[in-house]
C-alpha positions in Angstrom: 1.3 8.2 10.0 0.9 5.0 11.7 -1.6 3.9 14.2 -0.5 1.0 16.3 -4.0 -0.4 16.7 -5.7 -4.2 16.2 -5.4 -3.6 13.0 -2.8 -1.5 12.1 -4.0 1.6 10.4 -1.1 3.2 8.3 -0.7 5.7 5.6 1.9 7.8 3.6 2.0 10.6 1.1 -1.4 12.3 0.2 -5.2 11.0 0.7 -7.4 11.3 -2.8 -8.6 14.6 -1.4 -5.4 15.6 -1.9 -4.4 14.5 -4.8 -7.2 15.6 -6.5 -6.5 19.1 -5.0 -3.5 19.5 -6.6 -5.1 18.0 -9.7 -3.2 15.3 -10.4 -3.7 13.0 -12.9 -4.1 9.4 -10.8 -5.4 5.8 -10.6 -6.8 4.0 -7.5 -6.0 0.9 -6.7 -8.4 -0.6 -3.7 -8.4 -4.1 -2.6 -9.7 -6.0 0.5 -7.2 -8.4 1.5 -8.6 -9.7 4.9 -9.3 -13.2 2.7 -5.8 -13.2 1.6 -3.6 -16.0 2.9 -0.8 -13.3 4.4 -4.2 -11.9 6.7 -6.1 -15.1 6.8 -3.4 -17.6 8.2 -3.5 -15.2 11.8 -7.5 -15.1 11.4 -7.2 -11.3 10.5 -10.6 -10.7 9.4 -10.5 -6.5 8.6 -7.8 -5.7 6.2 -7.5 -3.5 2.9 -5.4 -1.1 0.9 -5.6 1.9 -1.4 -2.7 2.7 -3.3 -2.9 5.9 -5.2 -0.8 5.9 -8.6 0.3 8.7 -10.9 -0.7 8.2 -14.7 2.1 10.5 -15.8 4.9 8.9 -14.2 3.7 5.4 -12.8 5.1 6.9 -9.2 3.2 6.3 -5.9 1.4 9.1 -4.6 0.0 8.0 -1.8 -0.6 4.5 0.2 -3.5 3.9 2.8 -3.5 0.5 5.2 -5.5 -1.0 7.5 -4.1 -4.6 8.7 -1.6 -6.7 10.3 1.8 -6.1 9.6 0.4 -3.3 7.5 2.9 -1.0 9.9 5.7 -2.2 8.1 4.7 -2.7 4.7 3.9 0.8 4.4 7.9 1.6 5.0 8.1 0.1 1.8 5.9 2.4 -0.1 7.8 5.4 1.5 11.4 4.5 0.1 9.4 4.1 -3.2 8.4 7.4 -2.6 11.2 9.2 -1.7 13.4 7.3 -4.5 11.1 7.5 -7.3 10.4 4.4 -8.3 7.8 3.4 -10.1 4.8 0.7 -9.7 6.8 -1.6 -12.7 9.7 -1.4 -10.2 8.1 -2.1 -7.3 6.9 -5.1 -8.5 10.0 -6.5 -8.8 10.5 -6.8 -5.6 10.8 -10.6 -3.6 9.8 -11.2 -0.6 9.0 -14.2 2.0 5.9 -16.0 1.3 3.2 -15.4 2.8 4.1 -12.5 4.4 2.5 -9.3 3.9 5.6 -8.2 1.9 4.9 -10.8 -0.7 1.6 -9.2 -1.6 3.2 -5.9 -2.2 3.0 -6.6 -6.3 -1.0 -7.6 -6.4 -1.7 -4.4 -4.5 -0.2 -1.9 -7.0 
């Protein structure tokens, strides 16, 4: 789901309601990244993310976003869905500083 507003409000996979639901055994990983140099270099004053995590398996659950560019870092999270990989491998990943891509690692 992705809401094409000023911010961007995105999300994929299931909402802690959910999760807990299904009774799932699962971390969450909240930060507030307005002051972060990928938000704050375009003056972006609202931004955060909650990534939820699976303790069993280290997989992605779910991802919530609201923030620039947060419309396309969320596609991210869904290929890490849909091909398993886990936070460890996720955080290999490079990207261009300081885009929002390059904070992909500090948020999981």
């Amino acid at each position: 789901m992705a809401v094409f507003t000023v911010p961007e409000l995105v999300r994929v996979g299931l909402s802690e309601e959910e999760a807990r639901a299904q009774e799932l055994d699962f971390t969450v990983h909240h930060t507030k990244t307005s002051g972060w140099i990928s938000n704050f270099r375009i003056g972006e004053t609202h931004a955060a993310v909650k990534v939820l995590v699976n303790n069993t398996n280290d997989q992605i659950l779910g991802a919530h976003m609201i923030g620039p560019e947060y419309g396309e870092l969320i596609n991210t999270f869904g290929l890490a869905m849909k091909f398993g990989l886990t936070t460890r491998q996720m955080k290999l990943a490079t990207a261009a500083y300081p885009s929002v891509g390059s904070d992909l690692g500090s948020l999981i």
